[in-house]
Structures are given as C-alpha cells and as structure tokens.
Residue frames as qw, qx, qy, qz and C-alpha x, y, z in Angstrom:
[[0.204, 0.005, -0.877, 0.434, 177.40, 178.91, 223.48],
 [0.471, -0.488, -0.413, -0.608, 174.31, 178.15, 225.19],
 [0.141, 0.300, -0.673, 0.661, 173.69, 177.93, 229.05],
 [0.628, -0.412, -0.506, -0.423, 171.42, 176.53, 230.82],
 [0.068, 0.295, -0.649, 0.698, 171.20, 177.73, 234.65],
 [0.172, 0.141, 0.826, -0.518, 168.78, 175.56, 237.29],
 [0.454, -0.088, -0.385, -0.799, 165.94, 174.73, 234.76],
 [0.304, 0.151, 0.833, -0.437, 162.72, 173.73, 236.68],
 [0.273, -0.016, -0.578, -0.769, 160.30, 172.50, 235.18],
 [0.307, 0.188, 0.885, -0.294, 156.71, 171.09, 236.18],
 [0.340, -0.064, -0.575, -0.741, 153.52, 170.56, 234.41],
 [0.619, -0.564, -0.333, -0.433, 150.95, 170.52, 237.05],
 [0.742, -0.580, 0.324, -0.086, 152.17, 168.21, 239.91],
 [0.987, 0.049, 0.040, 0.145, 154.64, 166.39, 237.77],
 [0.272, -0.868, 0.220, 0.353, 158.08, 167.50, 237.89],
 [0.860, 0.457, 0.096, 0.207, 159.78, 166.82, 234.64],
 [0.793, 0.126, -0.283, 0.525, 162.87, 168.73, 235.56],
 [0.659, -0.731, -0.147, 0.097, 164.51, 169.61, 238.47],
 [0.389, -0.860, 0.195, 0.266, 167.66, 171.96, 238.09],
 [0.923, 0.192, 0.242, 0.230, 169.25, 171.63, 235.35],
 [0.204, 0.944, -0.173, -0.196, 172.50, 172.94, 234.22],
 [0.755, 0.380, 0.415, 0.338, 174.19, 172.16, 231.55],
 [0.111, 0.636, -0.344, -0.682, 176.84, 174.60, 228.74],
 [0.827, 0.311, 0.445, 0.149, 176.42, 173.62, 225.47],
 [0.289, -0.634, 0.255, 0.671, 179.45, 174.88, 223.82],
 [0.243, 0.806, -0.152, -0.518, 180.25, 176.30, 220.75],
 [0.186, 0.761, -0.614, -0.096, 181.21, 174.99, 217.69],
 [0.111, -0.189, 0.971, -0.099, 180.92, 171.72, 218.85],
 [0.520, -0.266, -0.603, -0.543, 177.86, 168.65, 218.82],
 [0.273, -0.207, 0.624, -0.702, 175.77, 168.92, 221.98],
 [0.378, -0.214, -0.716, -0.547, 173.86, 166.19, 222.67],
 [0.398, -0.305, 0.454, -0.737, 170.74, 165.43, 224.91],
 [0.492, 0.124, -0.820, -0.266, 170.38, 162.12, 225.74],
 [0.176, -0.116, 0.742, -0.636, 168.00, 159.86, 227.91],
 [0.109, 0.253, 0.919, 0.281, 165.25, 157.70, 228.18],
 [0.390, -0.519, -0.409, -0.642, 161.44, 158.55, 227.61],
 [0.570, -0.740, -0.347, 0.086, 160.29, 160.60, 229.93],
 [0.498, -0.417, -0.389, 0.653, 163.08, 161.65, 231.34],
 [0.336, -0.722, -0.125, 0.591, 163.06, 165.25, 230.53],
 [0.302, -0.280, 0.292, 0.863, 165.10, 166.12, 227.10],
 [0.080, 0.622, 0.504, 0.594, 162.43, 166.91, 224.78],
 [0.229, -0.930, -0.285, 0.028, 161.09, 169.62, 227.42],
 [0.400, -0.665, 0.117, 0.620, 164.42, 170.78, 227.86],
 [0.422, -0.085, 0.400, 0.809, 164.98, 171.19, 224.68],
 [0.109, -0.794, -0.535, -0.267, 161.72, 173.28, 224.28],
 [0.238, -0.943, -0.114, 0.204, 162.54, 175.37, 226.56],
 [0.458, -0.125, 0.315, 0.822, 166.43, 176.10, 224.97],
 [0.260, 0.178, 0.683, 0.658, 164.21, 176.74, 222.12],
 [0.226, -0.059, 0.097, -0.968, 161.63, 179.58, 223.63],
 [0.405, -0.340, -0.738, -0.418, 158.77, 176.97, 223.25],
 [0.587, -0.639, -0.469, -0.166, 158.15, 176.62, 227.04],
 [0.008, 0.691, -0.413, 0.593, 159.12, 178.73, 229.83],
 [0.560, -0.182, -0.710, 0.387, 160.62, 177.07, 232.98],
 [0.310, -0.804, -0.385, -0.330, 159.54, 178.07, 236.11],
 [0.385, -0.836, 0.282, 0.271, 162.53, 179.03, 237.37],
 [0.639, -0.058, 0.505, 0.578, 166.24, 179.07, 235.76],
 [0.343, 0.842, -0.035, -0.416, 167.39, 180.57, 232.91],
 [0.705, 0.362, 0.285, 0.539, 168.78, 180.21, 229.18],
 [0.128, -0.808, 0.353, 0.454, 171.56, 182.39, 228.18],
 [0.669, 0.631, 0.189, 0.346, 172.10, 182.78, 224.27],
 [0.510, 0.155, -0.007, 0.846, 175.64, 184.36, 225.23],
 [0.028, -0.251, -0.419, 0.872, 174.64, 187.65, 226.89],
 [0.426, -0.189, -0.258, -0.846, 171.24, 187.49, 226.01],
 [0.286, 0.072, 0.833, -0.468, 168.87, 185.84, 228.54],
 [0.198, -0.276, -0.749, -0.569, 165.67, 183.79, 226.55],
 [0.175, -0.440, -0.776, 0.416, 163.84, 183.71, 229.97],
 [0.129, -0.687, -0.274, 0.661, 163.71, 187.54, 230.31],
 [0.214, -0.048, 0.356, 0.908, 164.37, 189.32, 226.58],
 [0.201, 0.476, 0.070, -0.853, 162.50, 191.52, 225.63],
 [0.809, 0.418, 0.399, -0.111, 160.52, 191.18, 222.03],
 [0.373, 0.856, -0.357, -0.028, 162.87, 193.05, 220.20],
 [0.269, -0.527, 0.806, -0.019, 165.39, 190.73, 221.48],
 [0.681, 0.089, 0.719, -0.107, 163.90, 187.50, 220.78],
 [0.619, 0.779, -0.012, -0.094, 163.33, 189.01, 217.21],
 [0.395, 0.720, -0.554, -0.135, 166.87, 189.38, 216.69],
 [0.378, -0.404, 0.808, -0.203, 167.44, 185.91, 218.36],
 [0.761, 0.400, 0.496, -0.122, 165.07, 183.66, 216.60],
 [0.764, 0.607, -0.202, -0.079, 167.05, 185.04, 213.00],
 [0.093, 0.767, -0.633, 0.055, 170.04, 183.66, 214.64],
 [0.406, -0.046, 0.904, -0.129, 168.86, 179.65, 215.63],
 [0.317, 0.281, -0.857, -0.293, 168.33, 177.11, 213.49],
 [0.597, -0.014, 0.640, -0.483, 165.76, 174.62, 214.24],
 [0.592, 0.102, -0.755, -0.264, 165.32, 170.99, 212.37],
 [0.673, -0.194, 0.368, -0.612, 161.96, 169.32, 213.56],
 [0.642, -0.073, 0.740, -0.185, 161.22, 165.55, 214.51],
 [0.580, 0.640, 0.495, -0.099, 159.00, 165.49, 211.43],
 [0.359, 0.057, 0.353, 0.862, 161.06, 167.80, 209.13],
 [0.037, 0.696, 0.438, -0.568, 158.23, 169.89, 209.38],
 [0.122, 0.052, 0.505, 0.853, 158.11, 171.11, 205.29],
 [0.413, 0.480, -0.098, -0.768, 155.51, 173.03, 203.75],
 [0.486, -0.185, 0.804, 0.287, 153.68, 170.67, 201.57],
 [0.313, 0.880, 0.315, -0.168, 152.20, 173.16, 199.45],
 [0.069, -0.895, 0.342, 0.279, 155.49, 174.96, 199.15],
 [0.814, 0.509, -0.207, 0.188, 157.99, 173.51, 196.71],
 [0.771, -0.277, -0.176, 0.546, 161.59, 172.97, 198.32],
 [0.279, 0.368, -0.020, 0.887, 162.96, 176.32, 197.22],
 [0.451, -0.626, -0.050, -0.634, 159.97, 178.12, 198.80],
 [0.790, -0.568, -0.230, 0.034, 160.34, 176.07, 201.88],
 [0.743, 0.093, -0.069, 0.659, 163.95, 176.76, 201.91],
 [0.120, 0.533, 0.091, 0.833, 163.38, 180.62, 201.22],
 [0.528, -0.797, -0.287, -0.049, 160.51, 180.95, 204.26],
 [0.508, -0.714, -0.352, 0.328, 162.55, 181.93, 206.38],
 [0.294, -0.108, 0.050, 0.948, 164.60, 184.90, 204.65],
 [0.010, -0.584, -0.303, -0.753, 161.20, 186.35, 203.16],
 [0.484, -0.727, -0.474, -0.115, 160.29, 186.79, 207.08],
 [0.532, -0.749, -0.014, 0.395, 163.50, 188.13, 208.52],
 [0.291, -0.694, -0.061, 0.656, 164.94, 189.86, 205.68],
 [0.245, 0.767, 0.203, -0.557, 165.16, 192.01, 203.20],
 [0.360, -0.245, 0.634, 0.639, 167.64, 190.53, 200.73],
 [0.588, 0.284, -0.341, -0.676, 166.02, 190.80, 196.64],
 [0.937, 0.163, 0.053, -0.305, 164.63, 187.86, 194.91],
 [0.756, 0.415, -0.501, 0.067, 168.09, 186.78, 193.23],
 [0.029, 0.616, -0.601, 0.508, 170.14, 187.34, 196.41],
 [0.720, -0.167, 0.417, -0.530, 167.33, 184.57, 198.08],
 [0.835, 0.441, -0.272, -0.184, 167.49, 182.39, 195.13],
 [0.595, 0.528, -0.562, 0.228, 171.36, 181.96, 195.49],
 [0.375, -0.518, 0.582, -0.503, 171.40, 181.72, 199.18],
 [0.887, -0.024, 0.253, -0.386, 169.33, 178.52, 198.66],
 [0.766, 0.501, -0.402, 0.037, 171.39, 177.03, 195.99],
 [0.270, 0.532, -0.699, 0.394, 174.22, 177.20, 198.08],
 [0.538, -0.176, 0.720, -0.401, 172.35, 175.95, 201.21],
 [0.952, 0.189, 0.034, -0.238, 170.99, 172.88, 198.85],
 [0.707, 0.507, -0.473, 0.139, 174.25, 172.54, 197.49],
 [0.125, -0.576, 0.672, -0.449, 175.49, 171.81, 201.18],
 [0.668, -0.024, 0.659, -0.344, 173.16, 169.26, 202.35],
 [0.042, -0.270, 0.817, 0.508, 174.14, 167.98, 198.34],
 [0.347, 0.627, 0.690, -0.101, 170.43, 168.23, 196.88],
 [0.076, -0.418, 0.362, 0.830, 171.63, 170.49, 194.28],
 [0.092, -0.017, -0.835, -0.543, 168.63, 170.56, 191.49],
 [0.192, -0.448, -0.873, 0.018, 165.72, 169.56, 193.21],
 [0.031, -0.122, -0.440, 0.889, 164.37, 173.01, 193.84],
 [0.526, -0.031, -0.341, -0.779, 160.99, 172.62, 191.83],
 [0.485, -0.220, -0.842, 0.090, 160.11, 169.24, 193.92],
 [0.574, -0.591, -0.162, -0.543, 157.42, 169.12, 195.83],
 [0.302, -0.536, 0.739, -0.275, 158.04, 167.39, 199.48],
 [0.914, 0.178, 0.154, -0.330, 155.53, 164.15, 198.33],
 [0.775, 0.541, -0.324, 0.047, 158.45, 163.43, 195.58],
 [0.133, 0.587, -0.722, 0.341, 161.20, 163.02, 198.15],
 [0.703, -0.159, -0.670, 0.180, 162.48, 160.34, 200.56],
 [0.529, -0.838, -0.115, 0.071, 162.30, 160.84, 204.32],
 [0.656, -0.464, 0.064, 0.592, 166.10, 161.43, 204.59],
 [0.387, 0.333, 0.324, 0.796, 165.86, 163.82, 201.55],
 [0.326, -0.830, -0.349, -0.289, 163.22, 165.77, 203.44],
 [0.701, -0.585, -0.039, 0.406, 165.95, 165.90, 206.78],
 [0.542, -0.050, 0.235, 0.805, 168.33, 167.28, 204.44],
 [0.050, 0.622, 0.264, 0.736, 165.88, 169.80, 203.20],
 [0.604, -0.708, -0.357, 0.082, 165.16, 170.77, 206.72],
 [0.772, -0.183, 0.074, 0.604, 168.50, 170.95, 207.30],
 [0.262, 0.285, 0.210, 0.898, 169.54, 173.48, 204.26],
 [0.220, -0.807, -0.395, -0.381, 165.82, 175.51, 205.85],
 [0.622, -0.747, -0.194, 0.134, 167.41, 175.54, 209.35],
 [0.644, -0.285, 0.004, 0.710, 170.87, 177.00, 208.17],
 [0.359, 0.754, 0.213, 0.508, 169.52, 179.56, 205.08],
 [0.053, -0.949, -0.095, -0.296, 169.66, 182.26, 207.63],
 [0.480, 0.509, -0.441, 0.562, 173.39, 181.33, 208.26],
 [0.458, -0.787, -0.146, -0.387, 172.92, 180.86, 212.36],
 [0.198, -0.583, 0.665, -0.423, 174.73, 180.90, 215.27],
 [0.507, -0.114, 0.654, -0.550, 172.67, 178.42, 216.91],
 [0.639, -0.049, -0.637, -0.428, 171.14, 175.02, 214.98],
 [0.621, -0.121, 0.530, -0.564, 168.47, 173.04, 217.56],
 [0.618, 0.148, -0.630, -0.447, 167.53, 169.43, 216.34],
 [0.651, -0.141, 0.498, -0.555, 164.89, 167.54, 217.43],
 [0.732, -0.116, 0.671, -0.007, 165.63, 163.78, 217.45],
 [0.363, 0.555, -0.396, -0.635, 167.06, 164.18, 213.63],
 [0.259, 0.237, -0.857, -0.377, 167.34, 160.40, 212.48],
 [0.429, 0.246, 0.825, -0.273, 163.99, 159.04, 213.90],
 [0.764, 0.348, 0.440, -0.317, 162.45, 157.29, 211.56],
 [0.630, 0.638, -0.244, -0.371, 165.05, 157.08, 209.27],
 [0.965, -0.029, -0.207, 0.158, 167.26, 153.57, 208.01],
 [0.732, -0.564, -0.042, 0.379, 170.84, 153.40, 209.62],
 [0.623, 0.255, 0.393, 0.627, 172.53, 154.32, 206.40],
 [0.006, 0.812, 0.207, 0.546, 170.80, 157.75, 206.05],
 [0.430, -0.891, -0.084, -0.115, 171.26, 158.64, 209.66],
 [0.804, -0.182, 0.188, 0.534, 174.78, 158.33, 209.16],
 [0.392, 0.548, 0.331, 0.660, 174.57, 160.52, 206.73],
 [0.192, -0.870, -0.213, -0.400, 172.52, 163.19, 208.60],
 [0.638, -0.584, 0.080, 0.495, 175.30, 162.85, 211.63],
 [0.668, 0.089, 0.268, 0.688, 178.07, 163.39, 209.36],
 [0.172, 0.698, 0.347, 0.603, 176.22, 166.41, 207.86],
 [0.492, -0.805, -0.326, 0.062, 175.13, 168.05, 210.97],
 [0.575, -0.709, 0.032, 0.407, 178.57, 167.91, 212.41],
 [0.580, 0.240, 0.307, 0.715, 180.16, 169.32, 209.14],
 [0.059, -0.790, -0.273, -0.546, 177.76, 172.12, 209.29],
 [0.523, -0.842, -0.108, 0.077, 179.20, 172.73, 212.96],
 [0.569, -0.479, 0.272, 0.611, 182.80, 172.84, 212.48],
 [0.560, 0.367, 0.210, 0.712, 182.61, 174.75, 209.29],
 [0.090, -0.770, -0.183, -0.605, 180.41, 177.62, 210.77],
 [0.074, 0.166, -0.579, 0.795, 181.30, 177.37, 214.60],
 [0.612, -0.432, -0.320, -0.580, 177.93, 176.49, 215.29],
 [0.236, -0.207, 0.753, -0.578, 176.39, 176.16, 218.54],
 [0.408, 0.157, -0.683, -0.585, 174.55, 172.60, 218.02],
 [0.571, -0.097, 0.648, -0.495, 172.13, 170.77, 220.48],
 [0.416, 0.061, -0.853, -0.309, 170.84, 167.29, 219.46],
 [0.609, -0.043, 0.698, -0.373, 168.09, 165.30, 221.41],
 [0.495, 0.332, -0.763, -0.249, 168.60, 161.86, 220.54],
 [0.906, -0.212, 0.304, -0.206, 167.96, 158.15, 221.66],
 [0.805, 0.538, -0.235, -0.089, 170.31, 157.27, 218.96],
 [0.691, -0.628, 0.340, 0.112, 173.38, 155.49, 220.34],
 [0.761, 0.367, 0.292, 0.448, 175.22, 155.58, 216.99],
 [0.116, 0.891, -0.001, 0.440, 175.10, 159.30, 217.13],
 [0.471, -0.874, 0.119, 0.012, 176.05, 159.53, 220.45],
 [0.839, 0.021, 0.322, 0.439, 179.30, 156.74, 219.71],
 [0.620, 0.267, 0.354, 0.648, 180.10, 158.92, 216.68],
 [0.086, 0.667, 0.273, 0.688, 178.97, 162.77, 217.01],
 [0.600, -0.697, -0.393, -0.003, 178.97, 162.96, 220.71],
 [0.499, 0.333, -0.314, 0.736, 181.56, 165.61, 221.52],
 [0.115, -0.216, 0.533, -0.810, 179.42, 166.97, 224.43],
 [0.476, -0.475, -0.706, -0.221, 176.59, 164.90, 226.16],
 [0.554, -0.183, 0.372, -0.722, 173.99, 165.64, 228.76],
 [0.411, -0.152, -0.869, -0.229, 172.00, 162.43, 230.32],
 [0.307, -0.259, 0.473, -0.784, 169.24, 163.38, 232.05],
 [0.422, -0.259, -0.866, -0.063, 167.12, 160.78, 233.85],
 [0.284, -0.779, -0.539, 0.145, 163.73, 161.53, 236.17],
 [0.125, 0.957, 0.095, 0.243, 164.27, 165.16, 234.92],
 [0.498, -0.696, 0.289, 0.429, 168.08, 165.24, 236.95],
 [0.652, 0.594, -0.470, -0.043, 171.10, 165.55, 235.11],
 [0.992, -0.092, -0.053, -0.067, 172.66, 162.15, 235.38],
 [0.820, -0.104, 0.260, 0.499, 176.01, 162.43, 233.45],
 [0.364, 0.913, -0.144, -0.118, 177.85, 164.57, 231.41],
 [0.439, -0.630, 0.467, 0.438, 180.76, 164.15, 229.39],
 [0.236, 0.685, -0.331, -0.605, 181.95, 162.88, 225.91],
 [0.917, 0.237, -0.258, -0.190, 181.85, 160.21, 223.31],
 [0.599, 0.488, -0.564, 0.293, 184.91, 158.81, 224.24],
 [0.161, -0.220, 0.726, -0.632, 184.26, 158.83, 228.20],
 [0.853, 0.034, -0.193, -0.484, 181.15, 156.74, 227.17],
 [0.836, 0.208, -0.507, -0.038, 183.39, 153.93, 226.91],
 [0.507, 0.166, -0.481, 0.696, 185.29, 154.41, 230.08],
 [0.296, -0.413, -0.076, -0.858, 182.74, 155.20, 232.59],
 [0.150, -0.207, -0.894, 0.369, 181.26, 153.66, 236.54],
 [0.393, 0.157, 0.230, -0.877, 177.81, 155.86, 236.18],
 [0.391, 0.163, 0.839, -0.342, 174.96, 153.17, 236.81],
 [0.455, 0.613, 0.454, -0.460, 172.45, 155.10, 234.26],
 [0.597, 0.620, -0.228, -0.456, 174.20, 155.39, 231.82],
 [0.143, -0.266, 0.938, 0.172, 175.36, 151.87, 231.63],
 [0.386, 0.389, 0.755, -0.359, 171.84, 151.00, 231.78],
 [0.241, 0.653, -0.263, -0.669, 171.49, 153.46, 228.65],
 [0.011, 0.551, -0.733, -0.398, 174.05, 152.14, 226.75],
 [0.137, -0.139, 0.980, -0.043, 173.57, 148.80, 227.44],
 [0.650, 0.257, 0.170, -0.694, 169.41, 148.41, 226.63],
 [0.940, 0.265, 0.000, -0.213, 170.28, 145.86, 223.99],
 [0.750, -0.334, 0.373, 0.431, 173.05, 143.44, 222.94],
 [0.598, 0.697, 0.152, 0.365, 173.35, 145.25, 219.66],
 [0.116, -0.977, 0.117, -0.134, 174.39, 148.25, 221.63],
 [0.680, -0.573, 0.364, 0.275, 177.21, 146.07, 223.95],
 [0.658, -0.245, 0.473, 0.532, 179.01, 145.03, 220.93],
 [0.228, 0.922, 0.064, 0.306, 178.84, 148.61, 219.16],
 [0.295, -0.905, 0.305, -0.013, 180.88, 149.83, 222.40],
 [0.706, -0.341, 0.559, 0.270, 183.13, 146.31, 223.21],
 [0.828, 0.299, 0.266, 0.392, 184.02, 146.83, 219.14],
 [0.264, 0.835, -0.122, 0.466, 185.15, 150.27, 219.29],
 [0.796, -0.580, 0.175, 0.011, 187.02, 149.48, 222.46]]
C-alpha cells in the first residue's frame, strides 16, 4: 500500500497540487487519471522520490519517502518497480543486459542466478528468446513488455507506470493492461498507473484517483464510472463520442 497524505505542490507561483490524498492499495490497479495539466504526472513523481512536495507526505507502508533516511530509500528503491513513458531501454545494452541492470546494482546474486531470473521475467511478459536483441530490432509494444520484465526483475512490492500504452495501437495496449494487472494479482503488487487511457480505466480500473486543477476530483472504481453525478468526470469520460458508446455499450 501506498499513501499519500496532503501533497502540495507548487513550482514557483503555480500551484499544481493542492492536498492531495489518496491510498493506493495493495494488490490491486491504481490508477491516476485526469486531464493535462491537471496534476498526475507530478504526483506521480513525487510517489516516485523524483520531486519533493512541499508539504505532505508518502508512506511506503511504515516507511515515510518524504523523510527516510538514505539507507532507507536504498532499501526502498530495490523494492518499486518503475515502467517509463518511453520504455526508457538501454540502446547499447542488449535486452538481457537491460533486463539484468538492475540486479547487477542492488544485488549480489552470481551470473547464472541473474541469467535465470531474466528468463523467467521474459518468459512472463512472453518474450521468451529474444535476449540477444538489441532494442532497434523490436516493436514499441515489445519494448513496453521489456520494460515491464526490467521493472519486475527485482521481484517488487511496488510497480509505478508512467502512462504505459501511449503511443502504442489499441490492440497492444490491451495487451499491456492485461499484463500489468496479471503481474498484480499474482504478486500482490502495489500498482499505480497514470493514464489518459479510457480503455484502461473501463477495464483495469479497480481503484481511480481524478485529479483536476491539482484537487482530487473523484475517486472510486471502474464500475462506479458508469454510475456516477460528478460533473468532471463526466466531462472526462465523455471528451469524445467514441468514449459515450464505450460506456452506453458496457452498460
């Protein structure tokens, strides 16, 4: 579980957010949703140690990110997971080696014991084979998936993902949902999402945040999406007519 208690946030004079709190539970898909601007990419920065609010506090379960110490944060950082906008690969590094980064930095296992870890995390995100590819040779949604198998090697509590299906077709990002939330309910992961995606939300949304002009708006679940009298996030939802008859068919 993650907590978030009265994050403030400003960046000069602008206030980008303004008290937030928010659990993201355990075990489950958390998402952060809202338009540009409002707020969730900074929040999710700060979940993720990037930027410190100026007041408030994160709470990795009884560890506080605001306040920990370094030695804390060390053992915190081998316990989250983190799949960037960009998939963010190494493009020097062959997939294995990108895959591996992060055990030769936090730990001590041998060479075979690294080896097999990968396999198995390739063989999850079903890219079984491909460990001599370079990223160049792959498709964007094969890259996500190598991300993916990078952001779990070290087997975390905690997986962060930053806006996972942008830029990819609908078909793949189906995929990458599906995955995601397998990889939460086999390990109990604690799983934040910032999205725009209103497929995800529809279909992977088991806890939402909607924050709008840096408040939180709404909270609740895929299924209270559909069944809902909050102005903003009708306005959300509703942005296009594709969107209305996504909801009025799962109705």
């Amino acid at each position: 579980m993650i907590r978030a208690e009265g994050i403030y946030k400003r960046f000069g004079d602008h206030e980008v957010l303004k008290g937030i709190d928010f659990v993201f539970e355990q075990g489950k898909t958390n998402l952060i949703i809202g338009k540009s601007g409002s707020g969730k990419t900074v929040l999710l920065k700060i979940l993720v140690g990037l930027f410190k609010p100026e007041s408030g506090h994160v709470w990795y379960g009884d560890t506080n990110l605001v306040t920990a110490s370094k030695e804390e944060l060390r053992k915190l950082r081998m316990q989250v997971g983190m799949l960037f906008q960009g998939s963010a690969l190494f493009d020097s590094m062959t997939v294995e080696q990108n895959i591996k980064f992060p055990l030769d930095m936090f730990t001590k296992q041998t060479h075979k014991e690294k080896i097999d870890r990968v396999n198995y995390c390739l063989e999850r995100v079903s890219l079984e084979g491909i460990n001599k590819k370079f990223p160049s040779e792959l498709s964007g949604g094969m890259q996500k998936r190598v991300g993916i198998a990078r952001a779990i090697v070290l087997n975390p509590k905690y997986l962060l993902c930053d806006e996972p299906n942008s830029g990819l077709d609908p078909q793949t990002s189906i995929t990458i949902d599906e995955l995601i939330s397998s990889l939460t309910k086999d390990h109990n992961i604690t799983t934040v999402i910032n999205t725009h995606d209103m497929n995800s939300v529809m279909e992977i949304g088991e806890n939402i945040c909607l924050l709008h002009q840096g408040h939180l708006a709404w909270k609740g679940n895929k299924d209270q999406v559909l069944n809902h009298s909050n102005e903003i996030l009708h306005d959300f939802i509703f942005a296009s007519p594709f969107l209305q008859k996504l909801i009025d068919n799962k109705k």
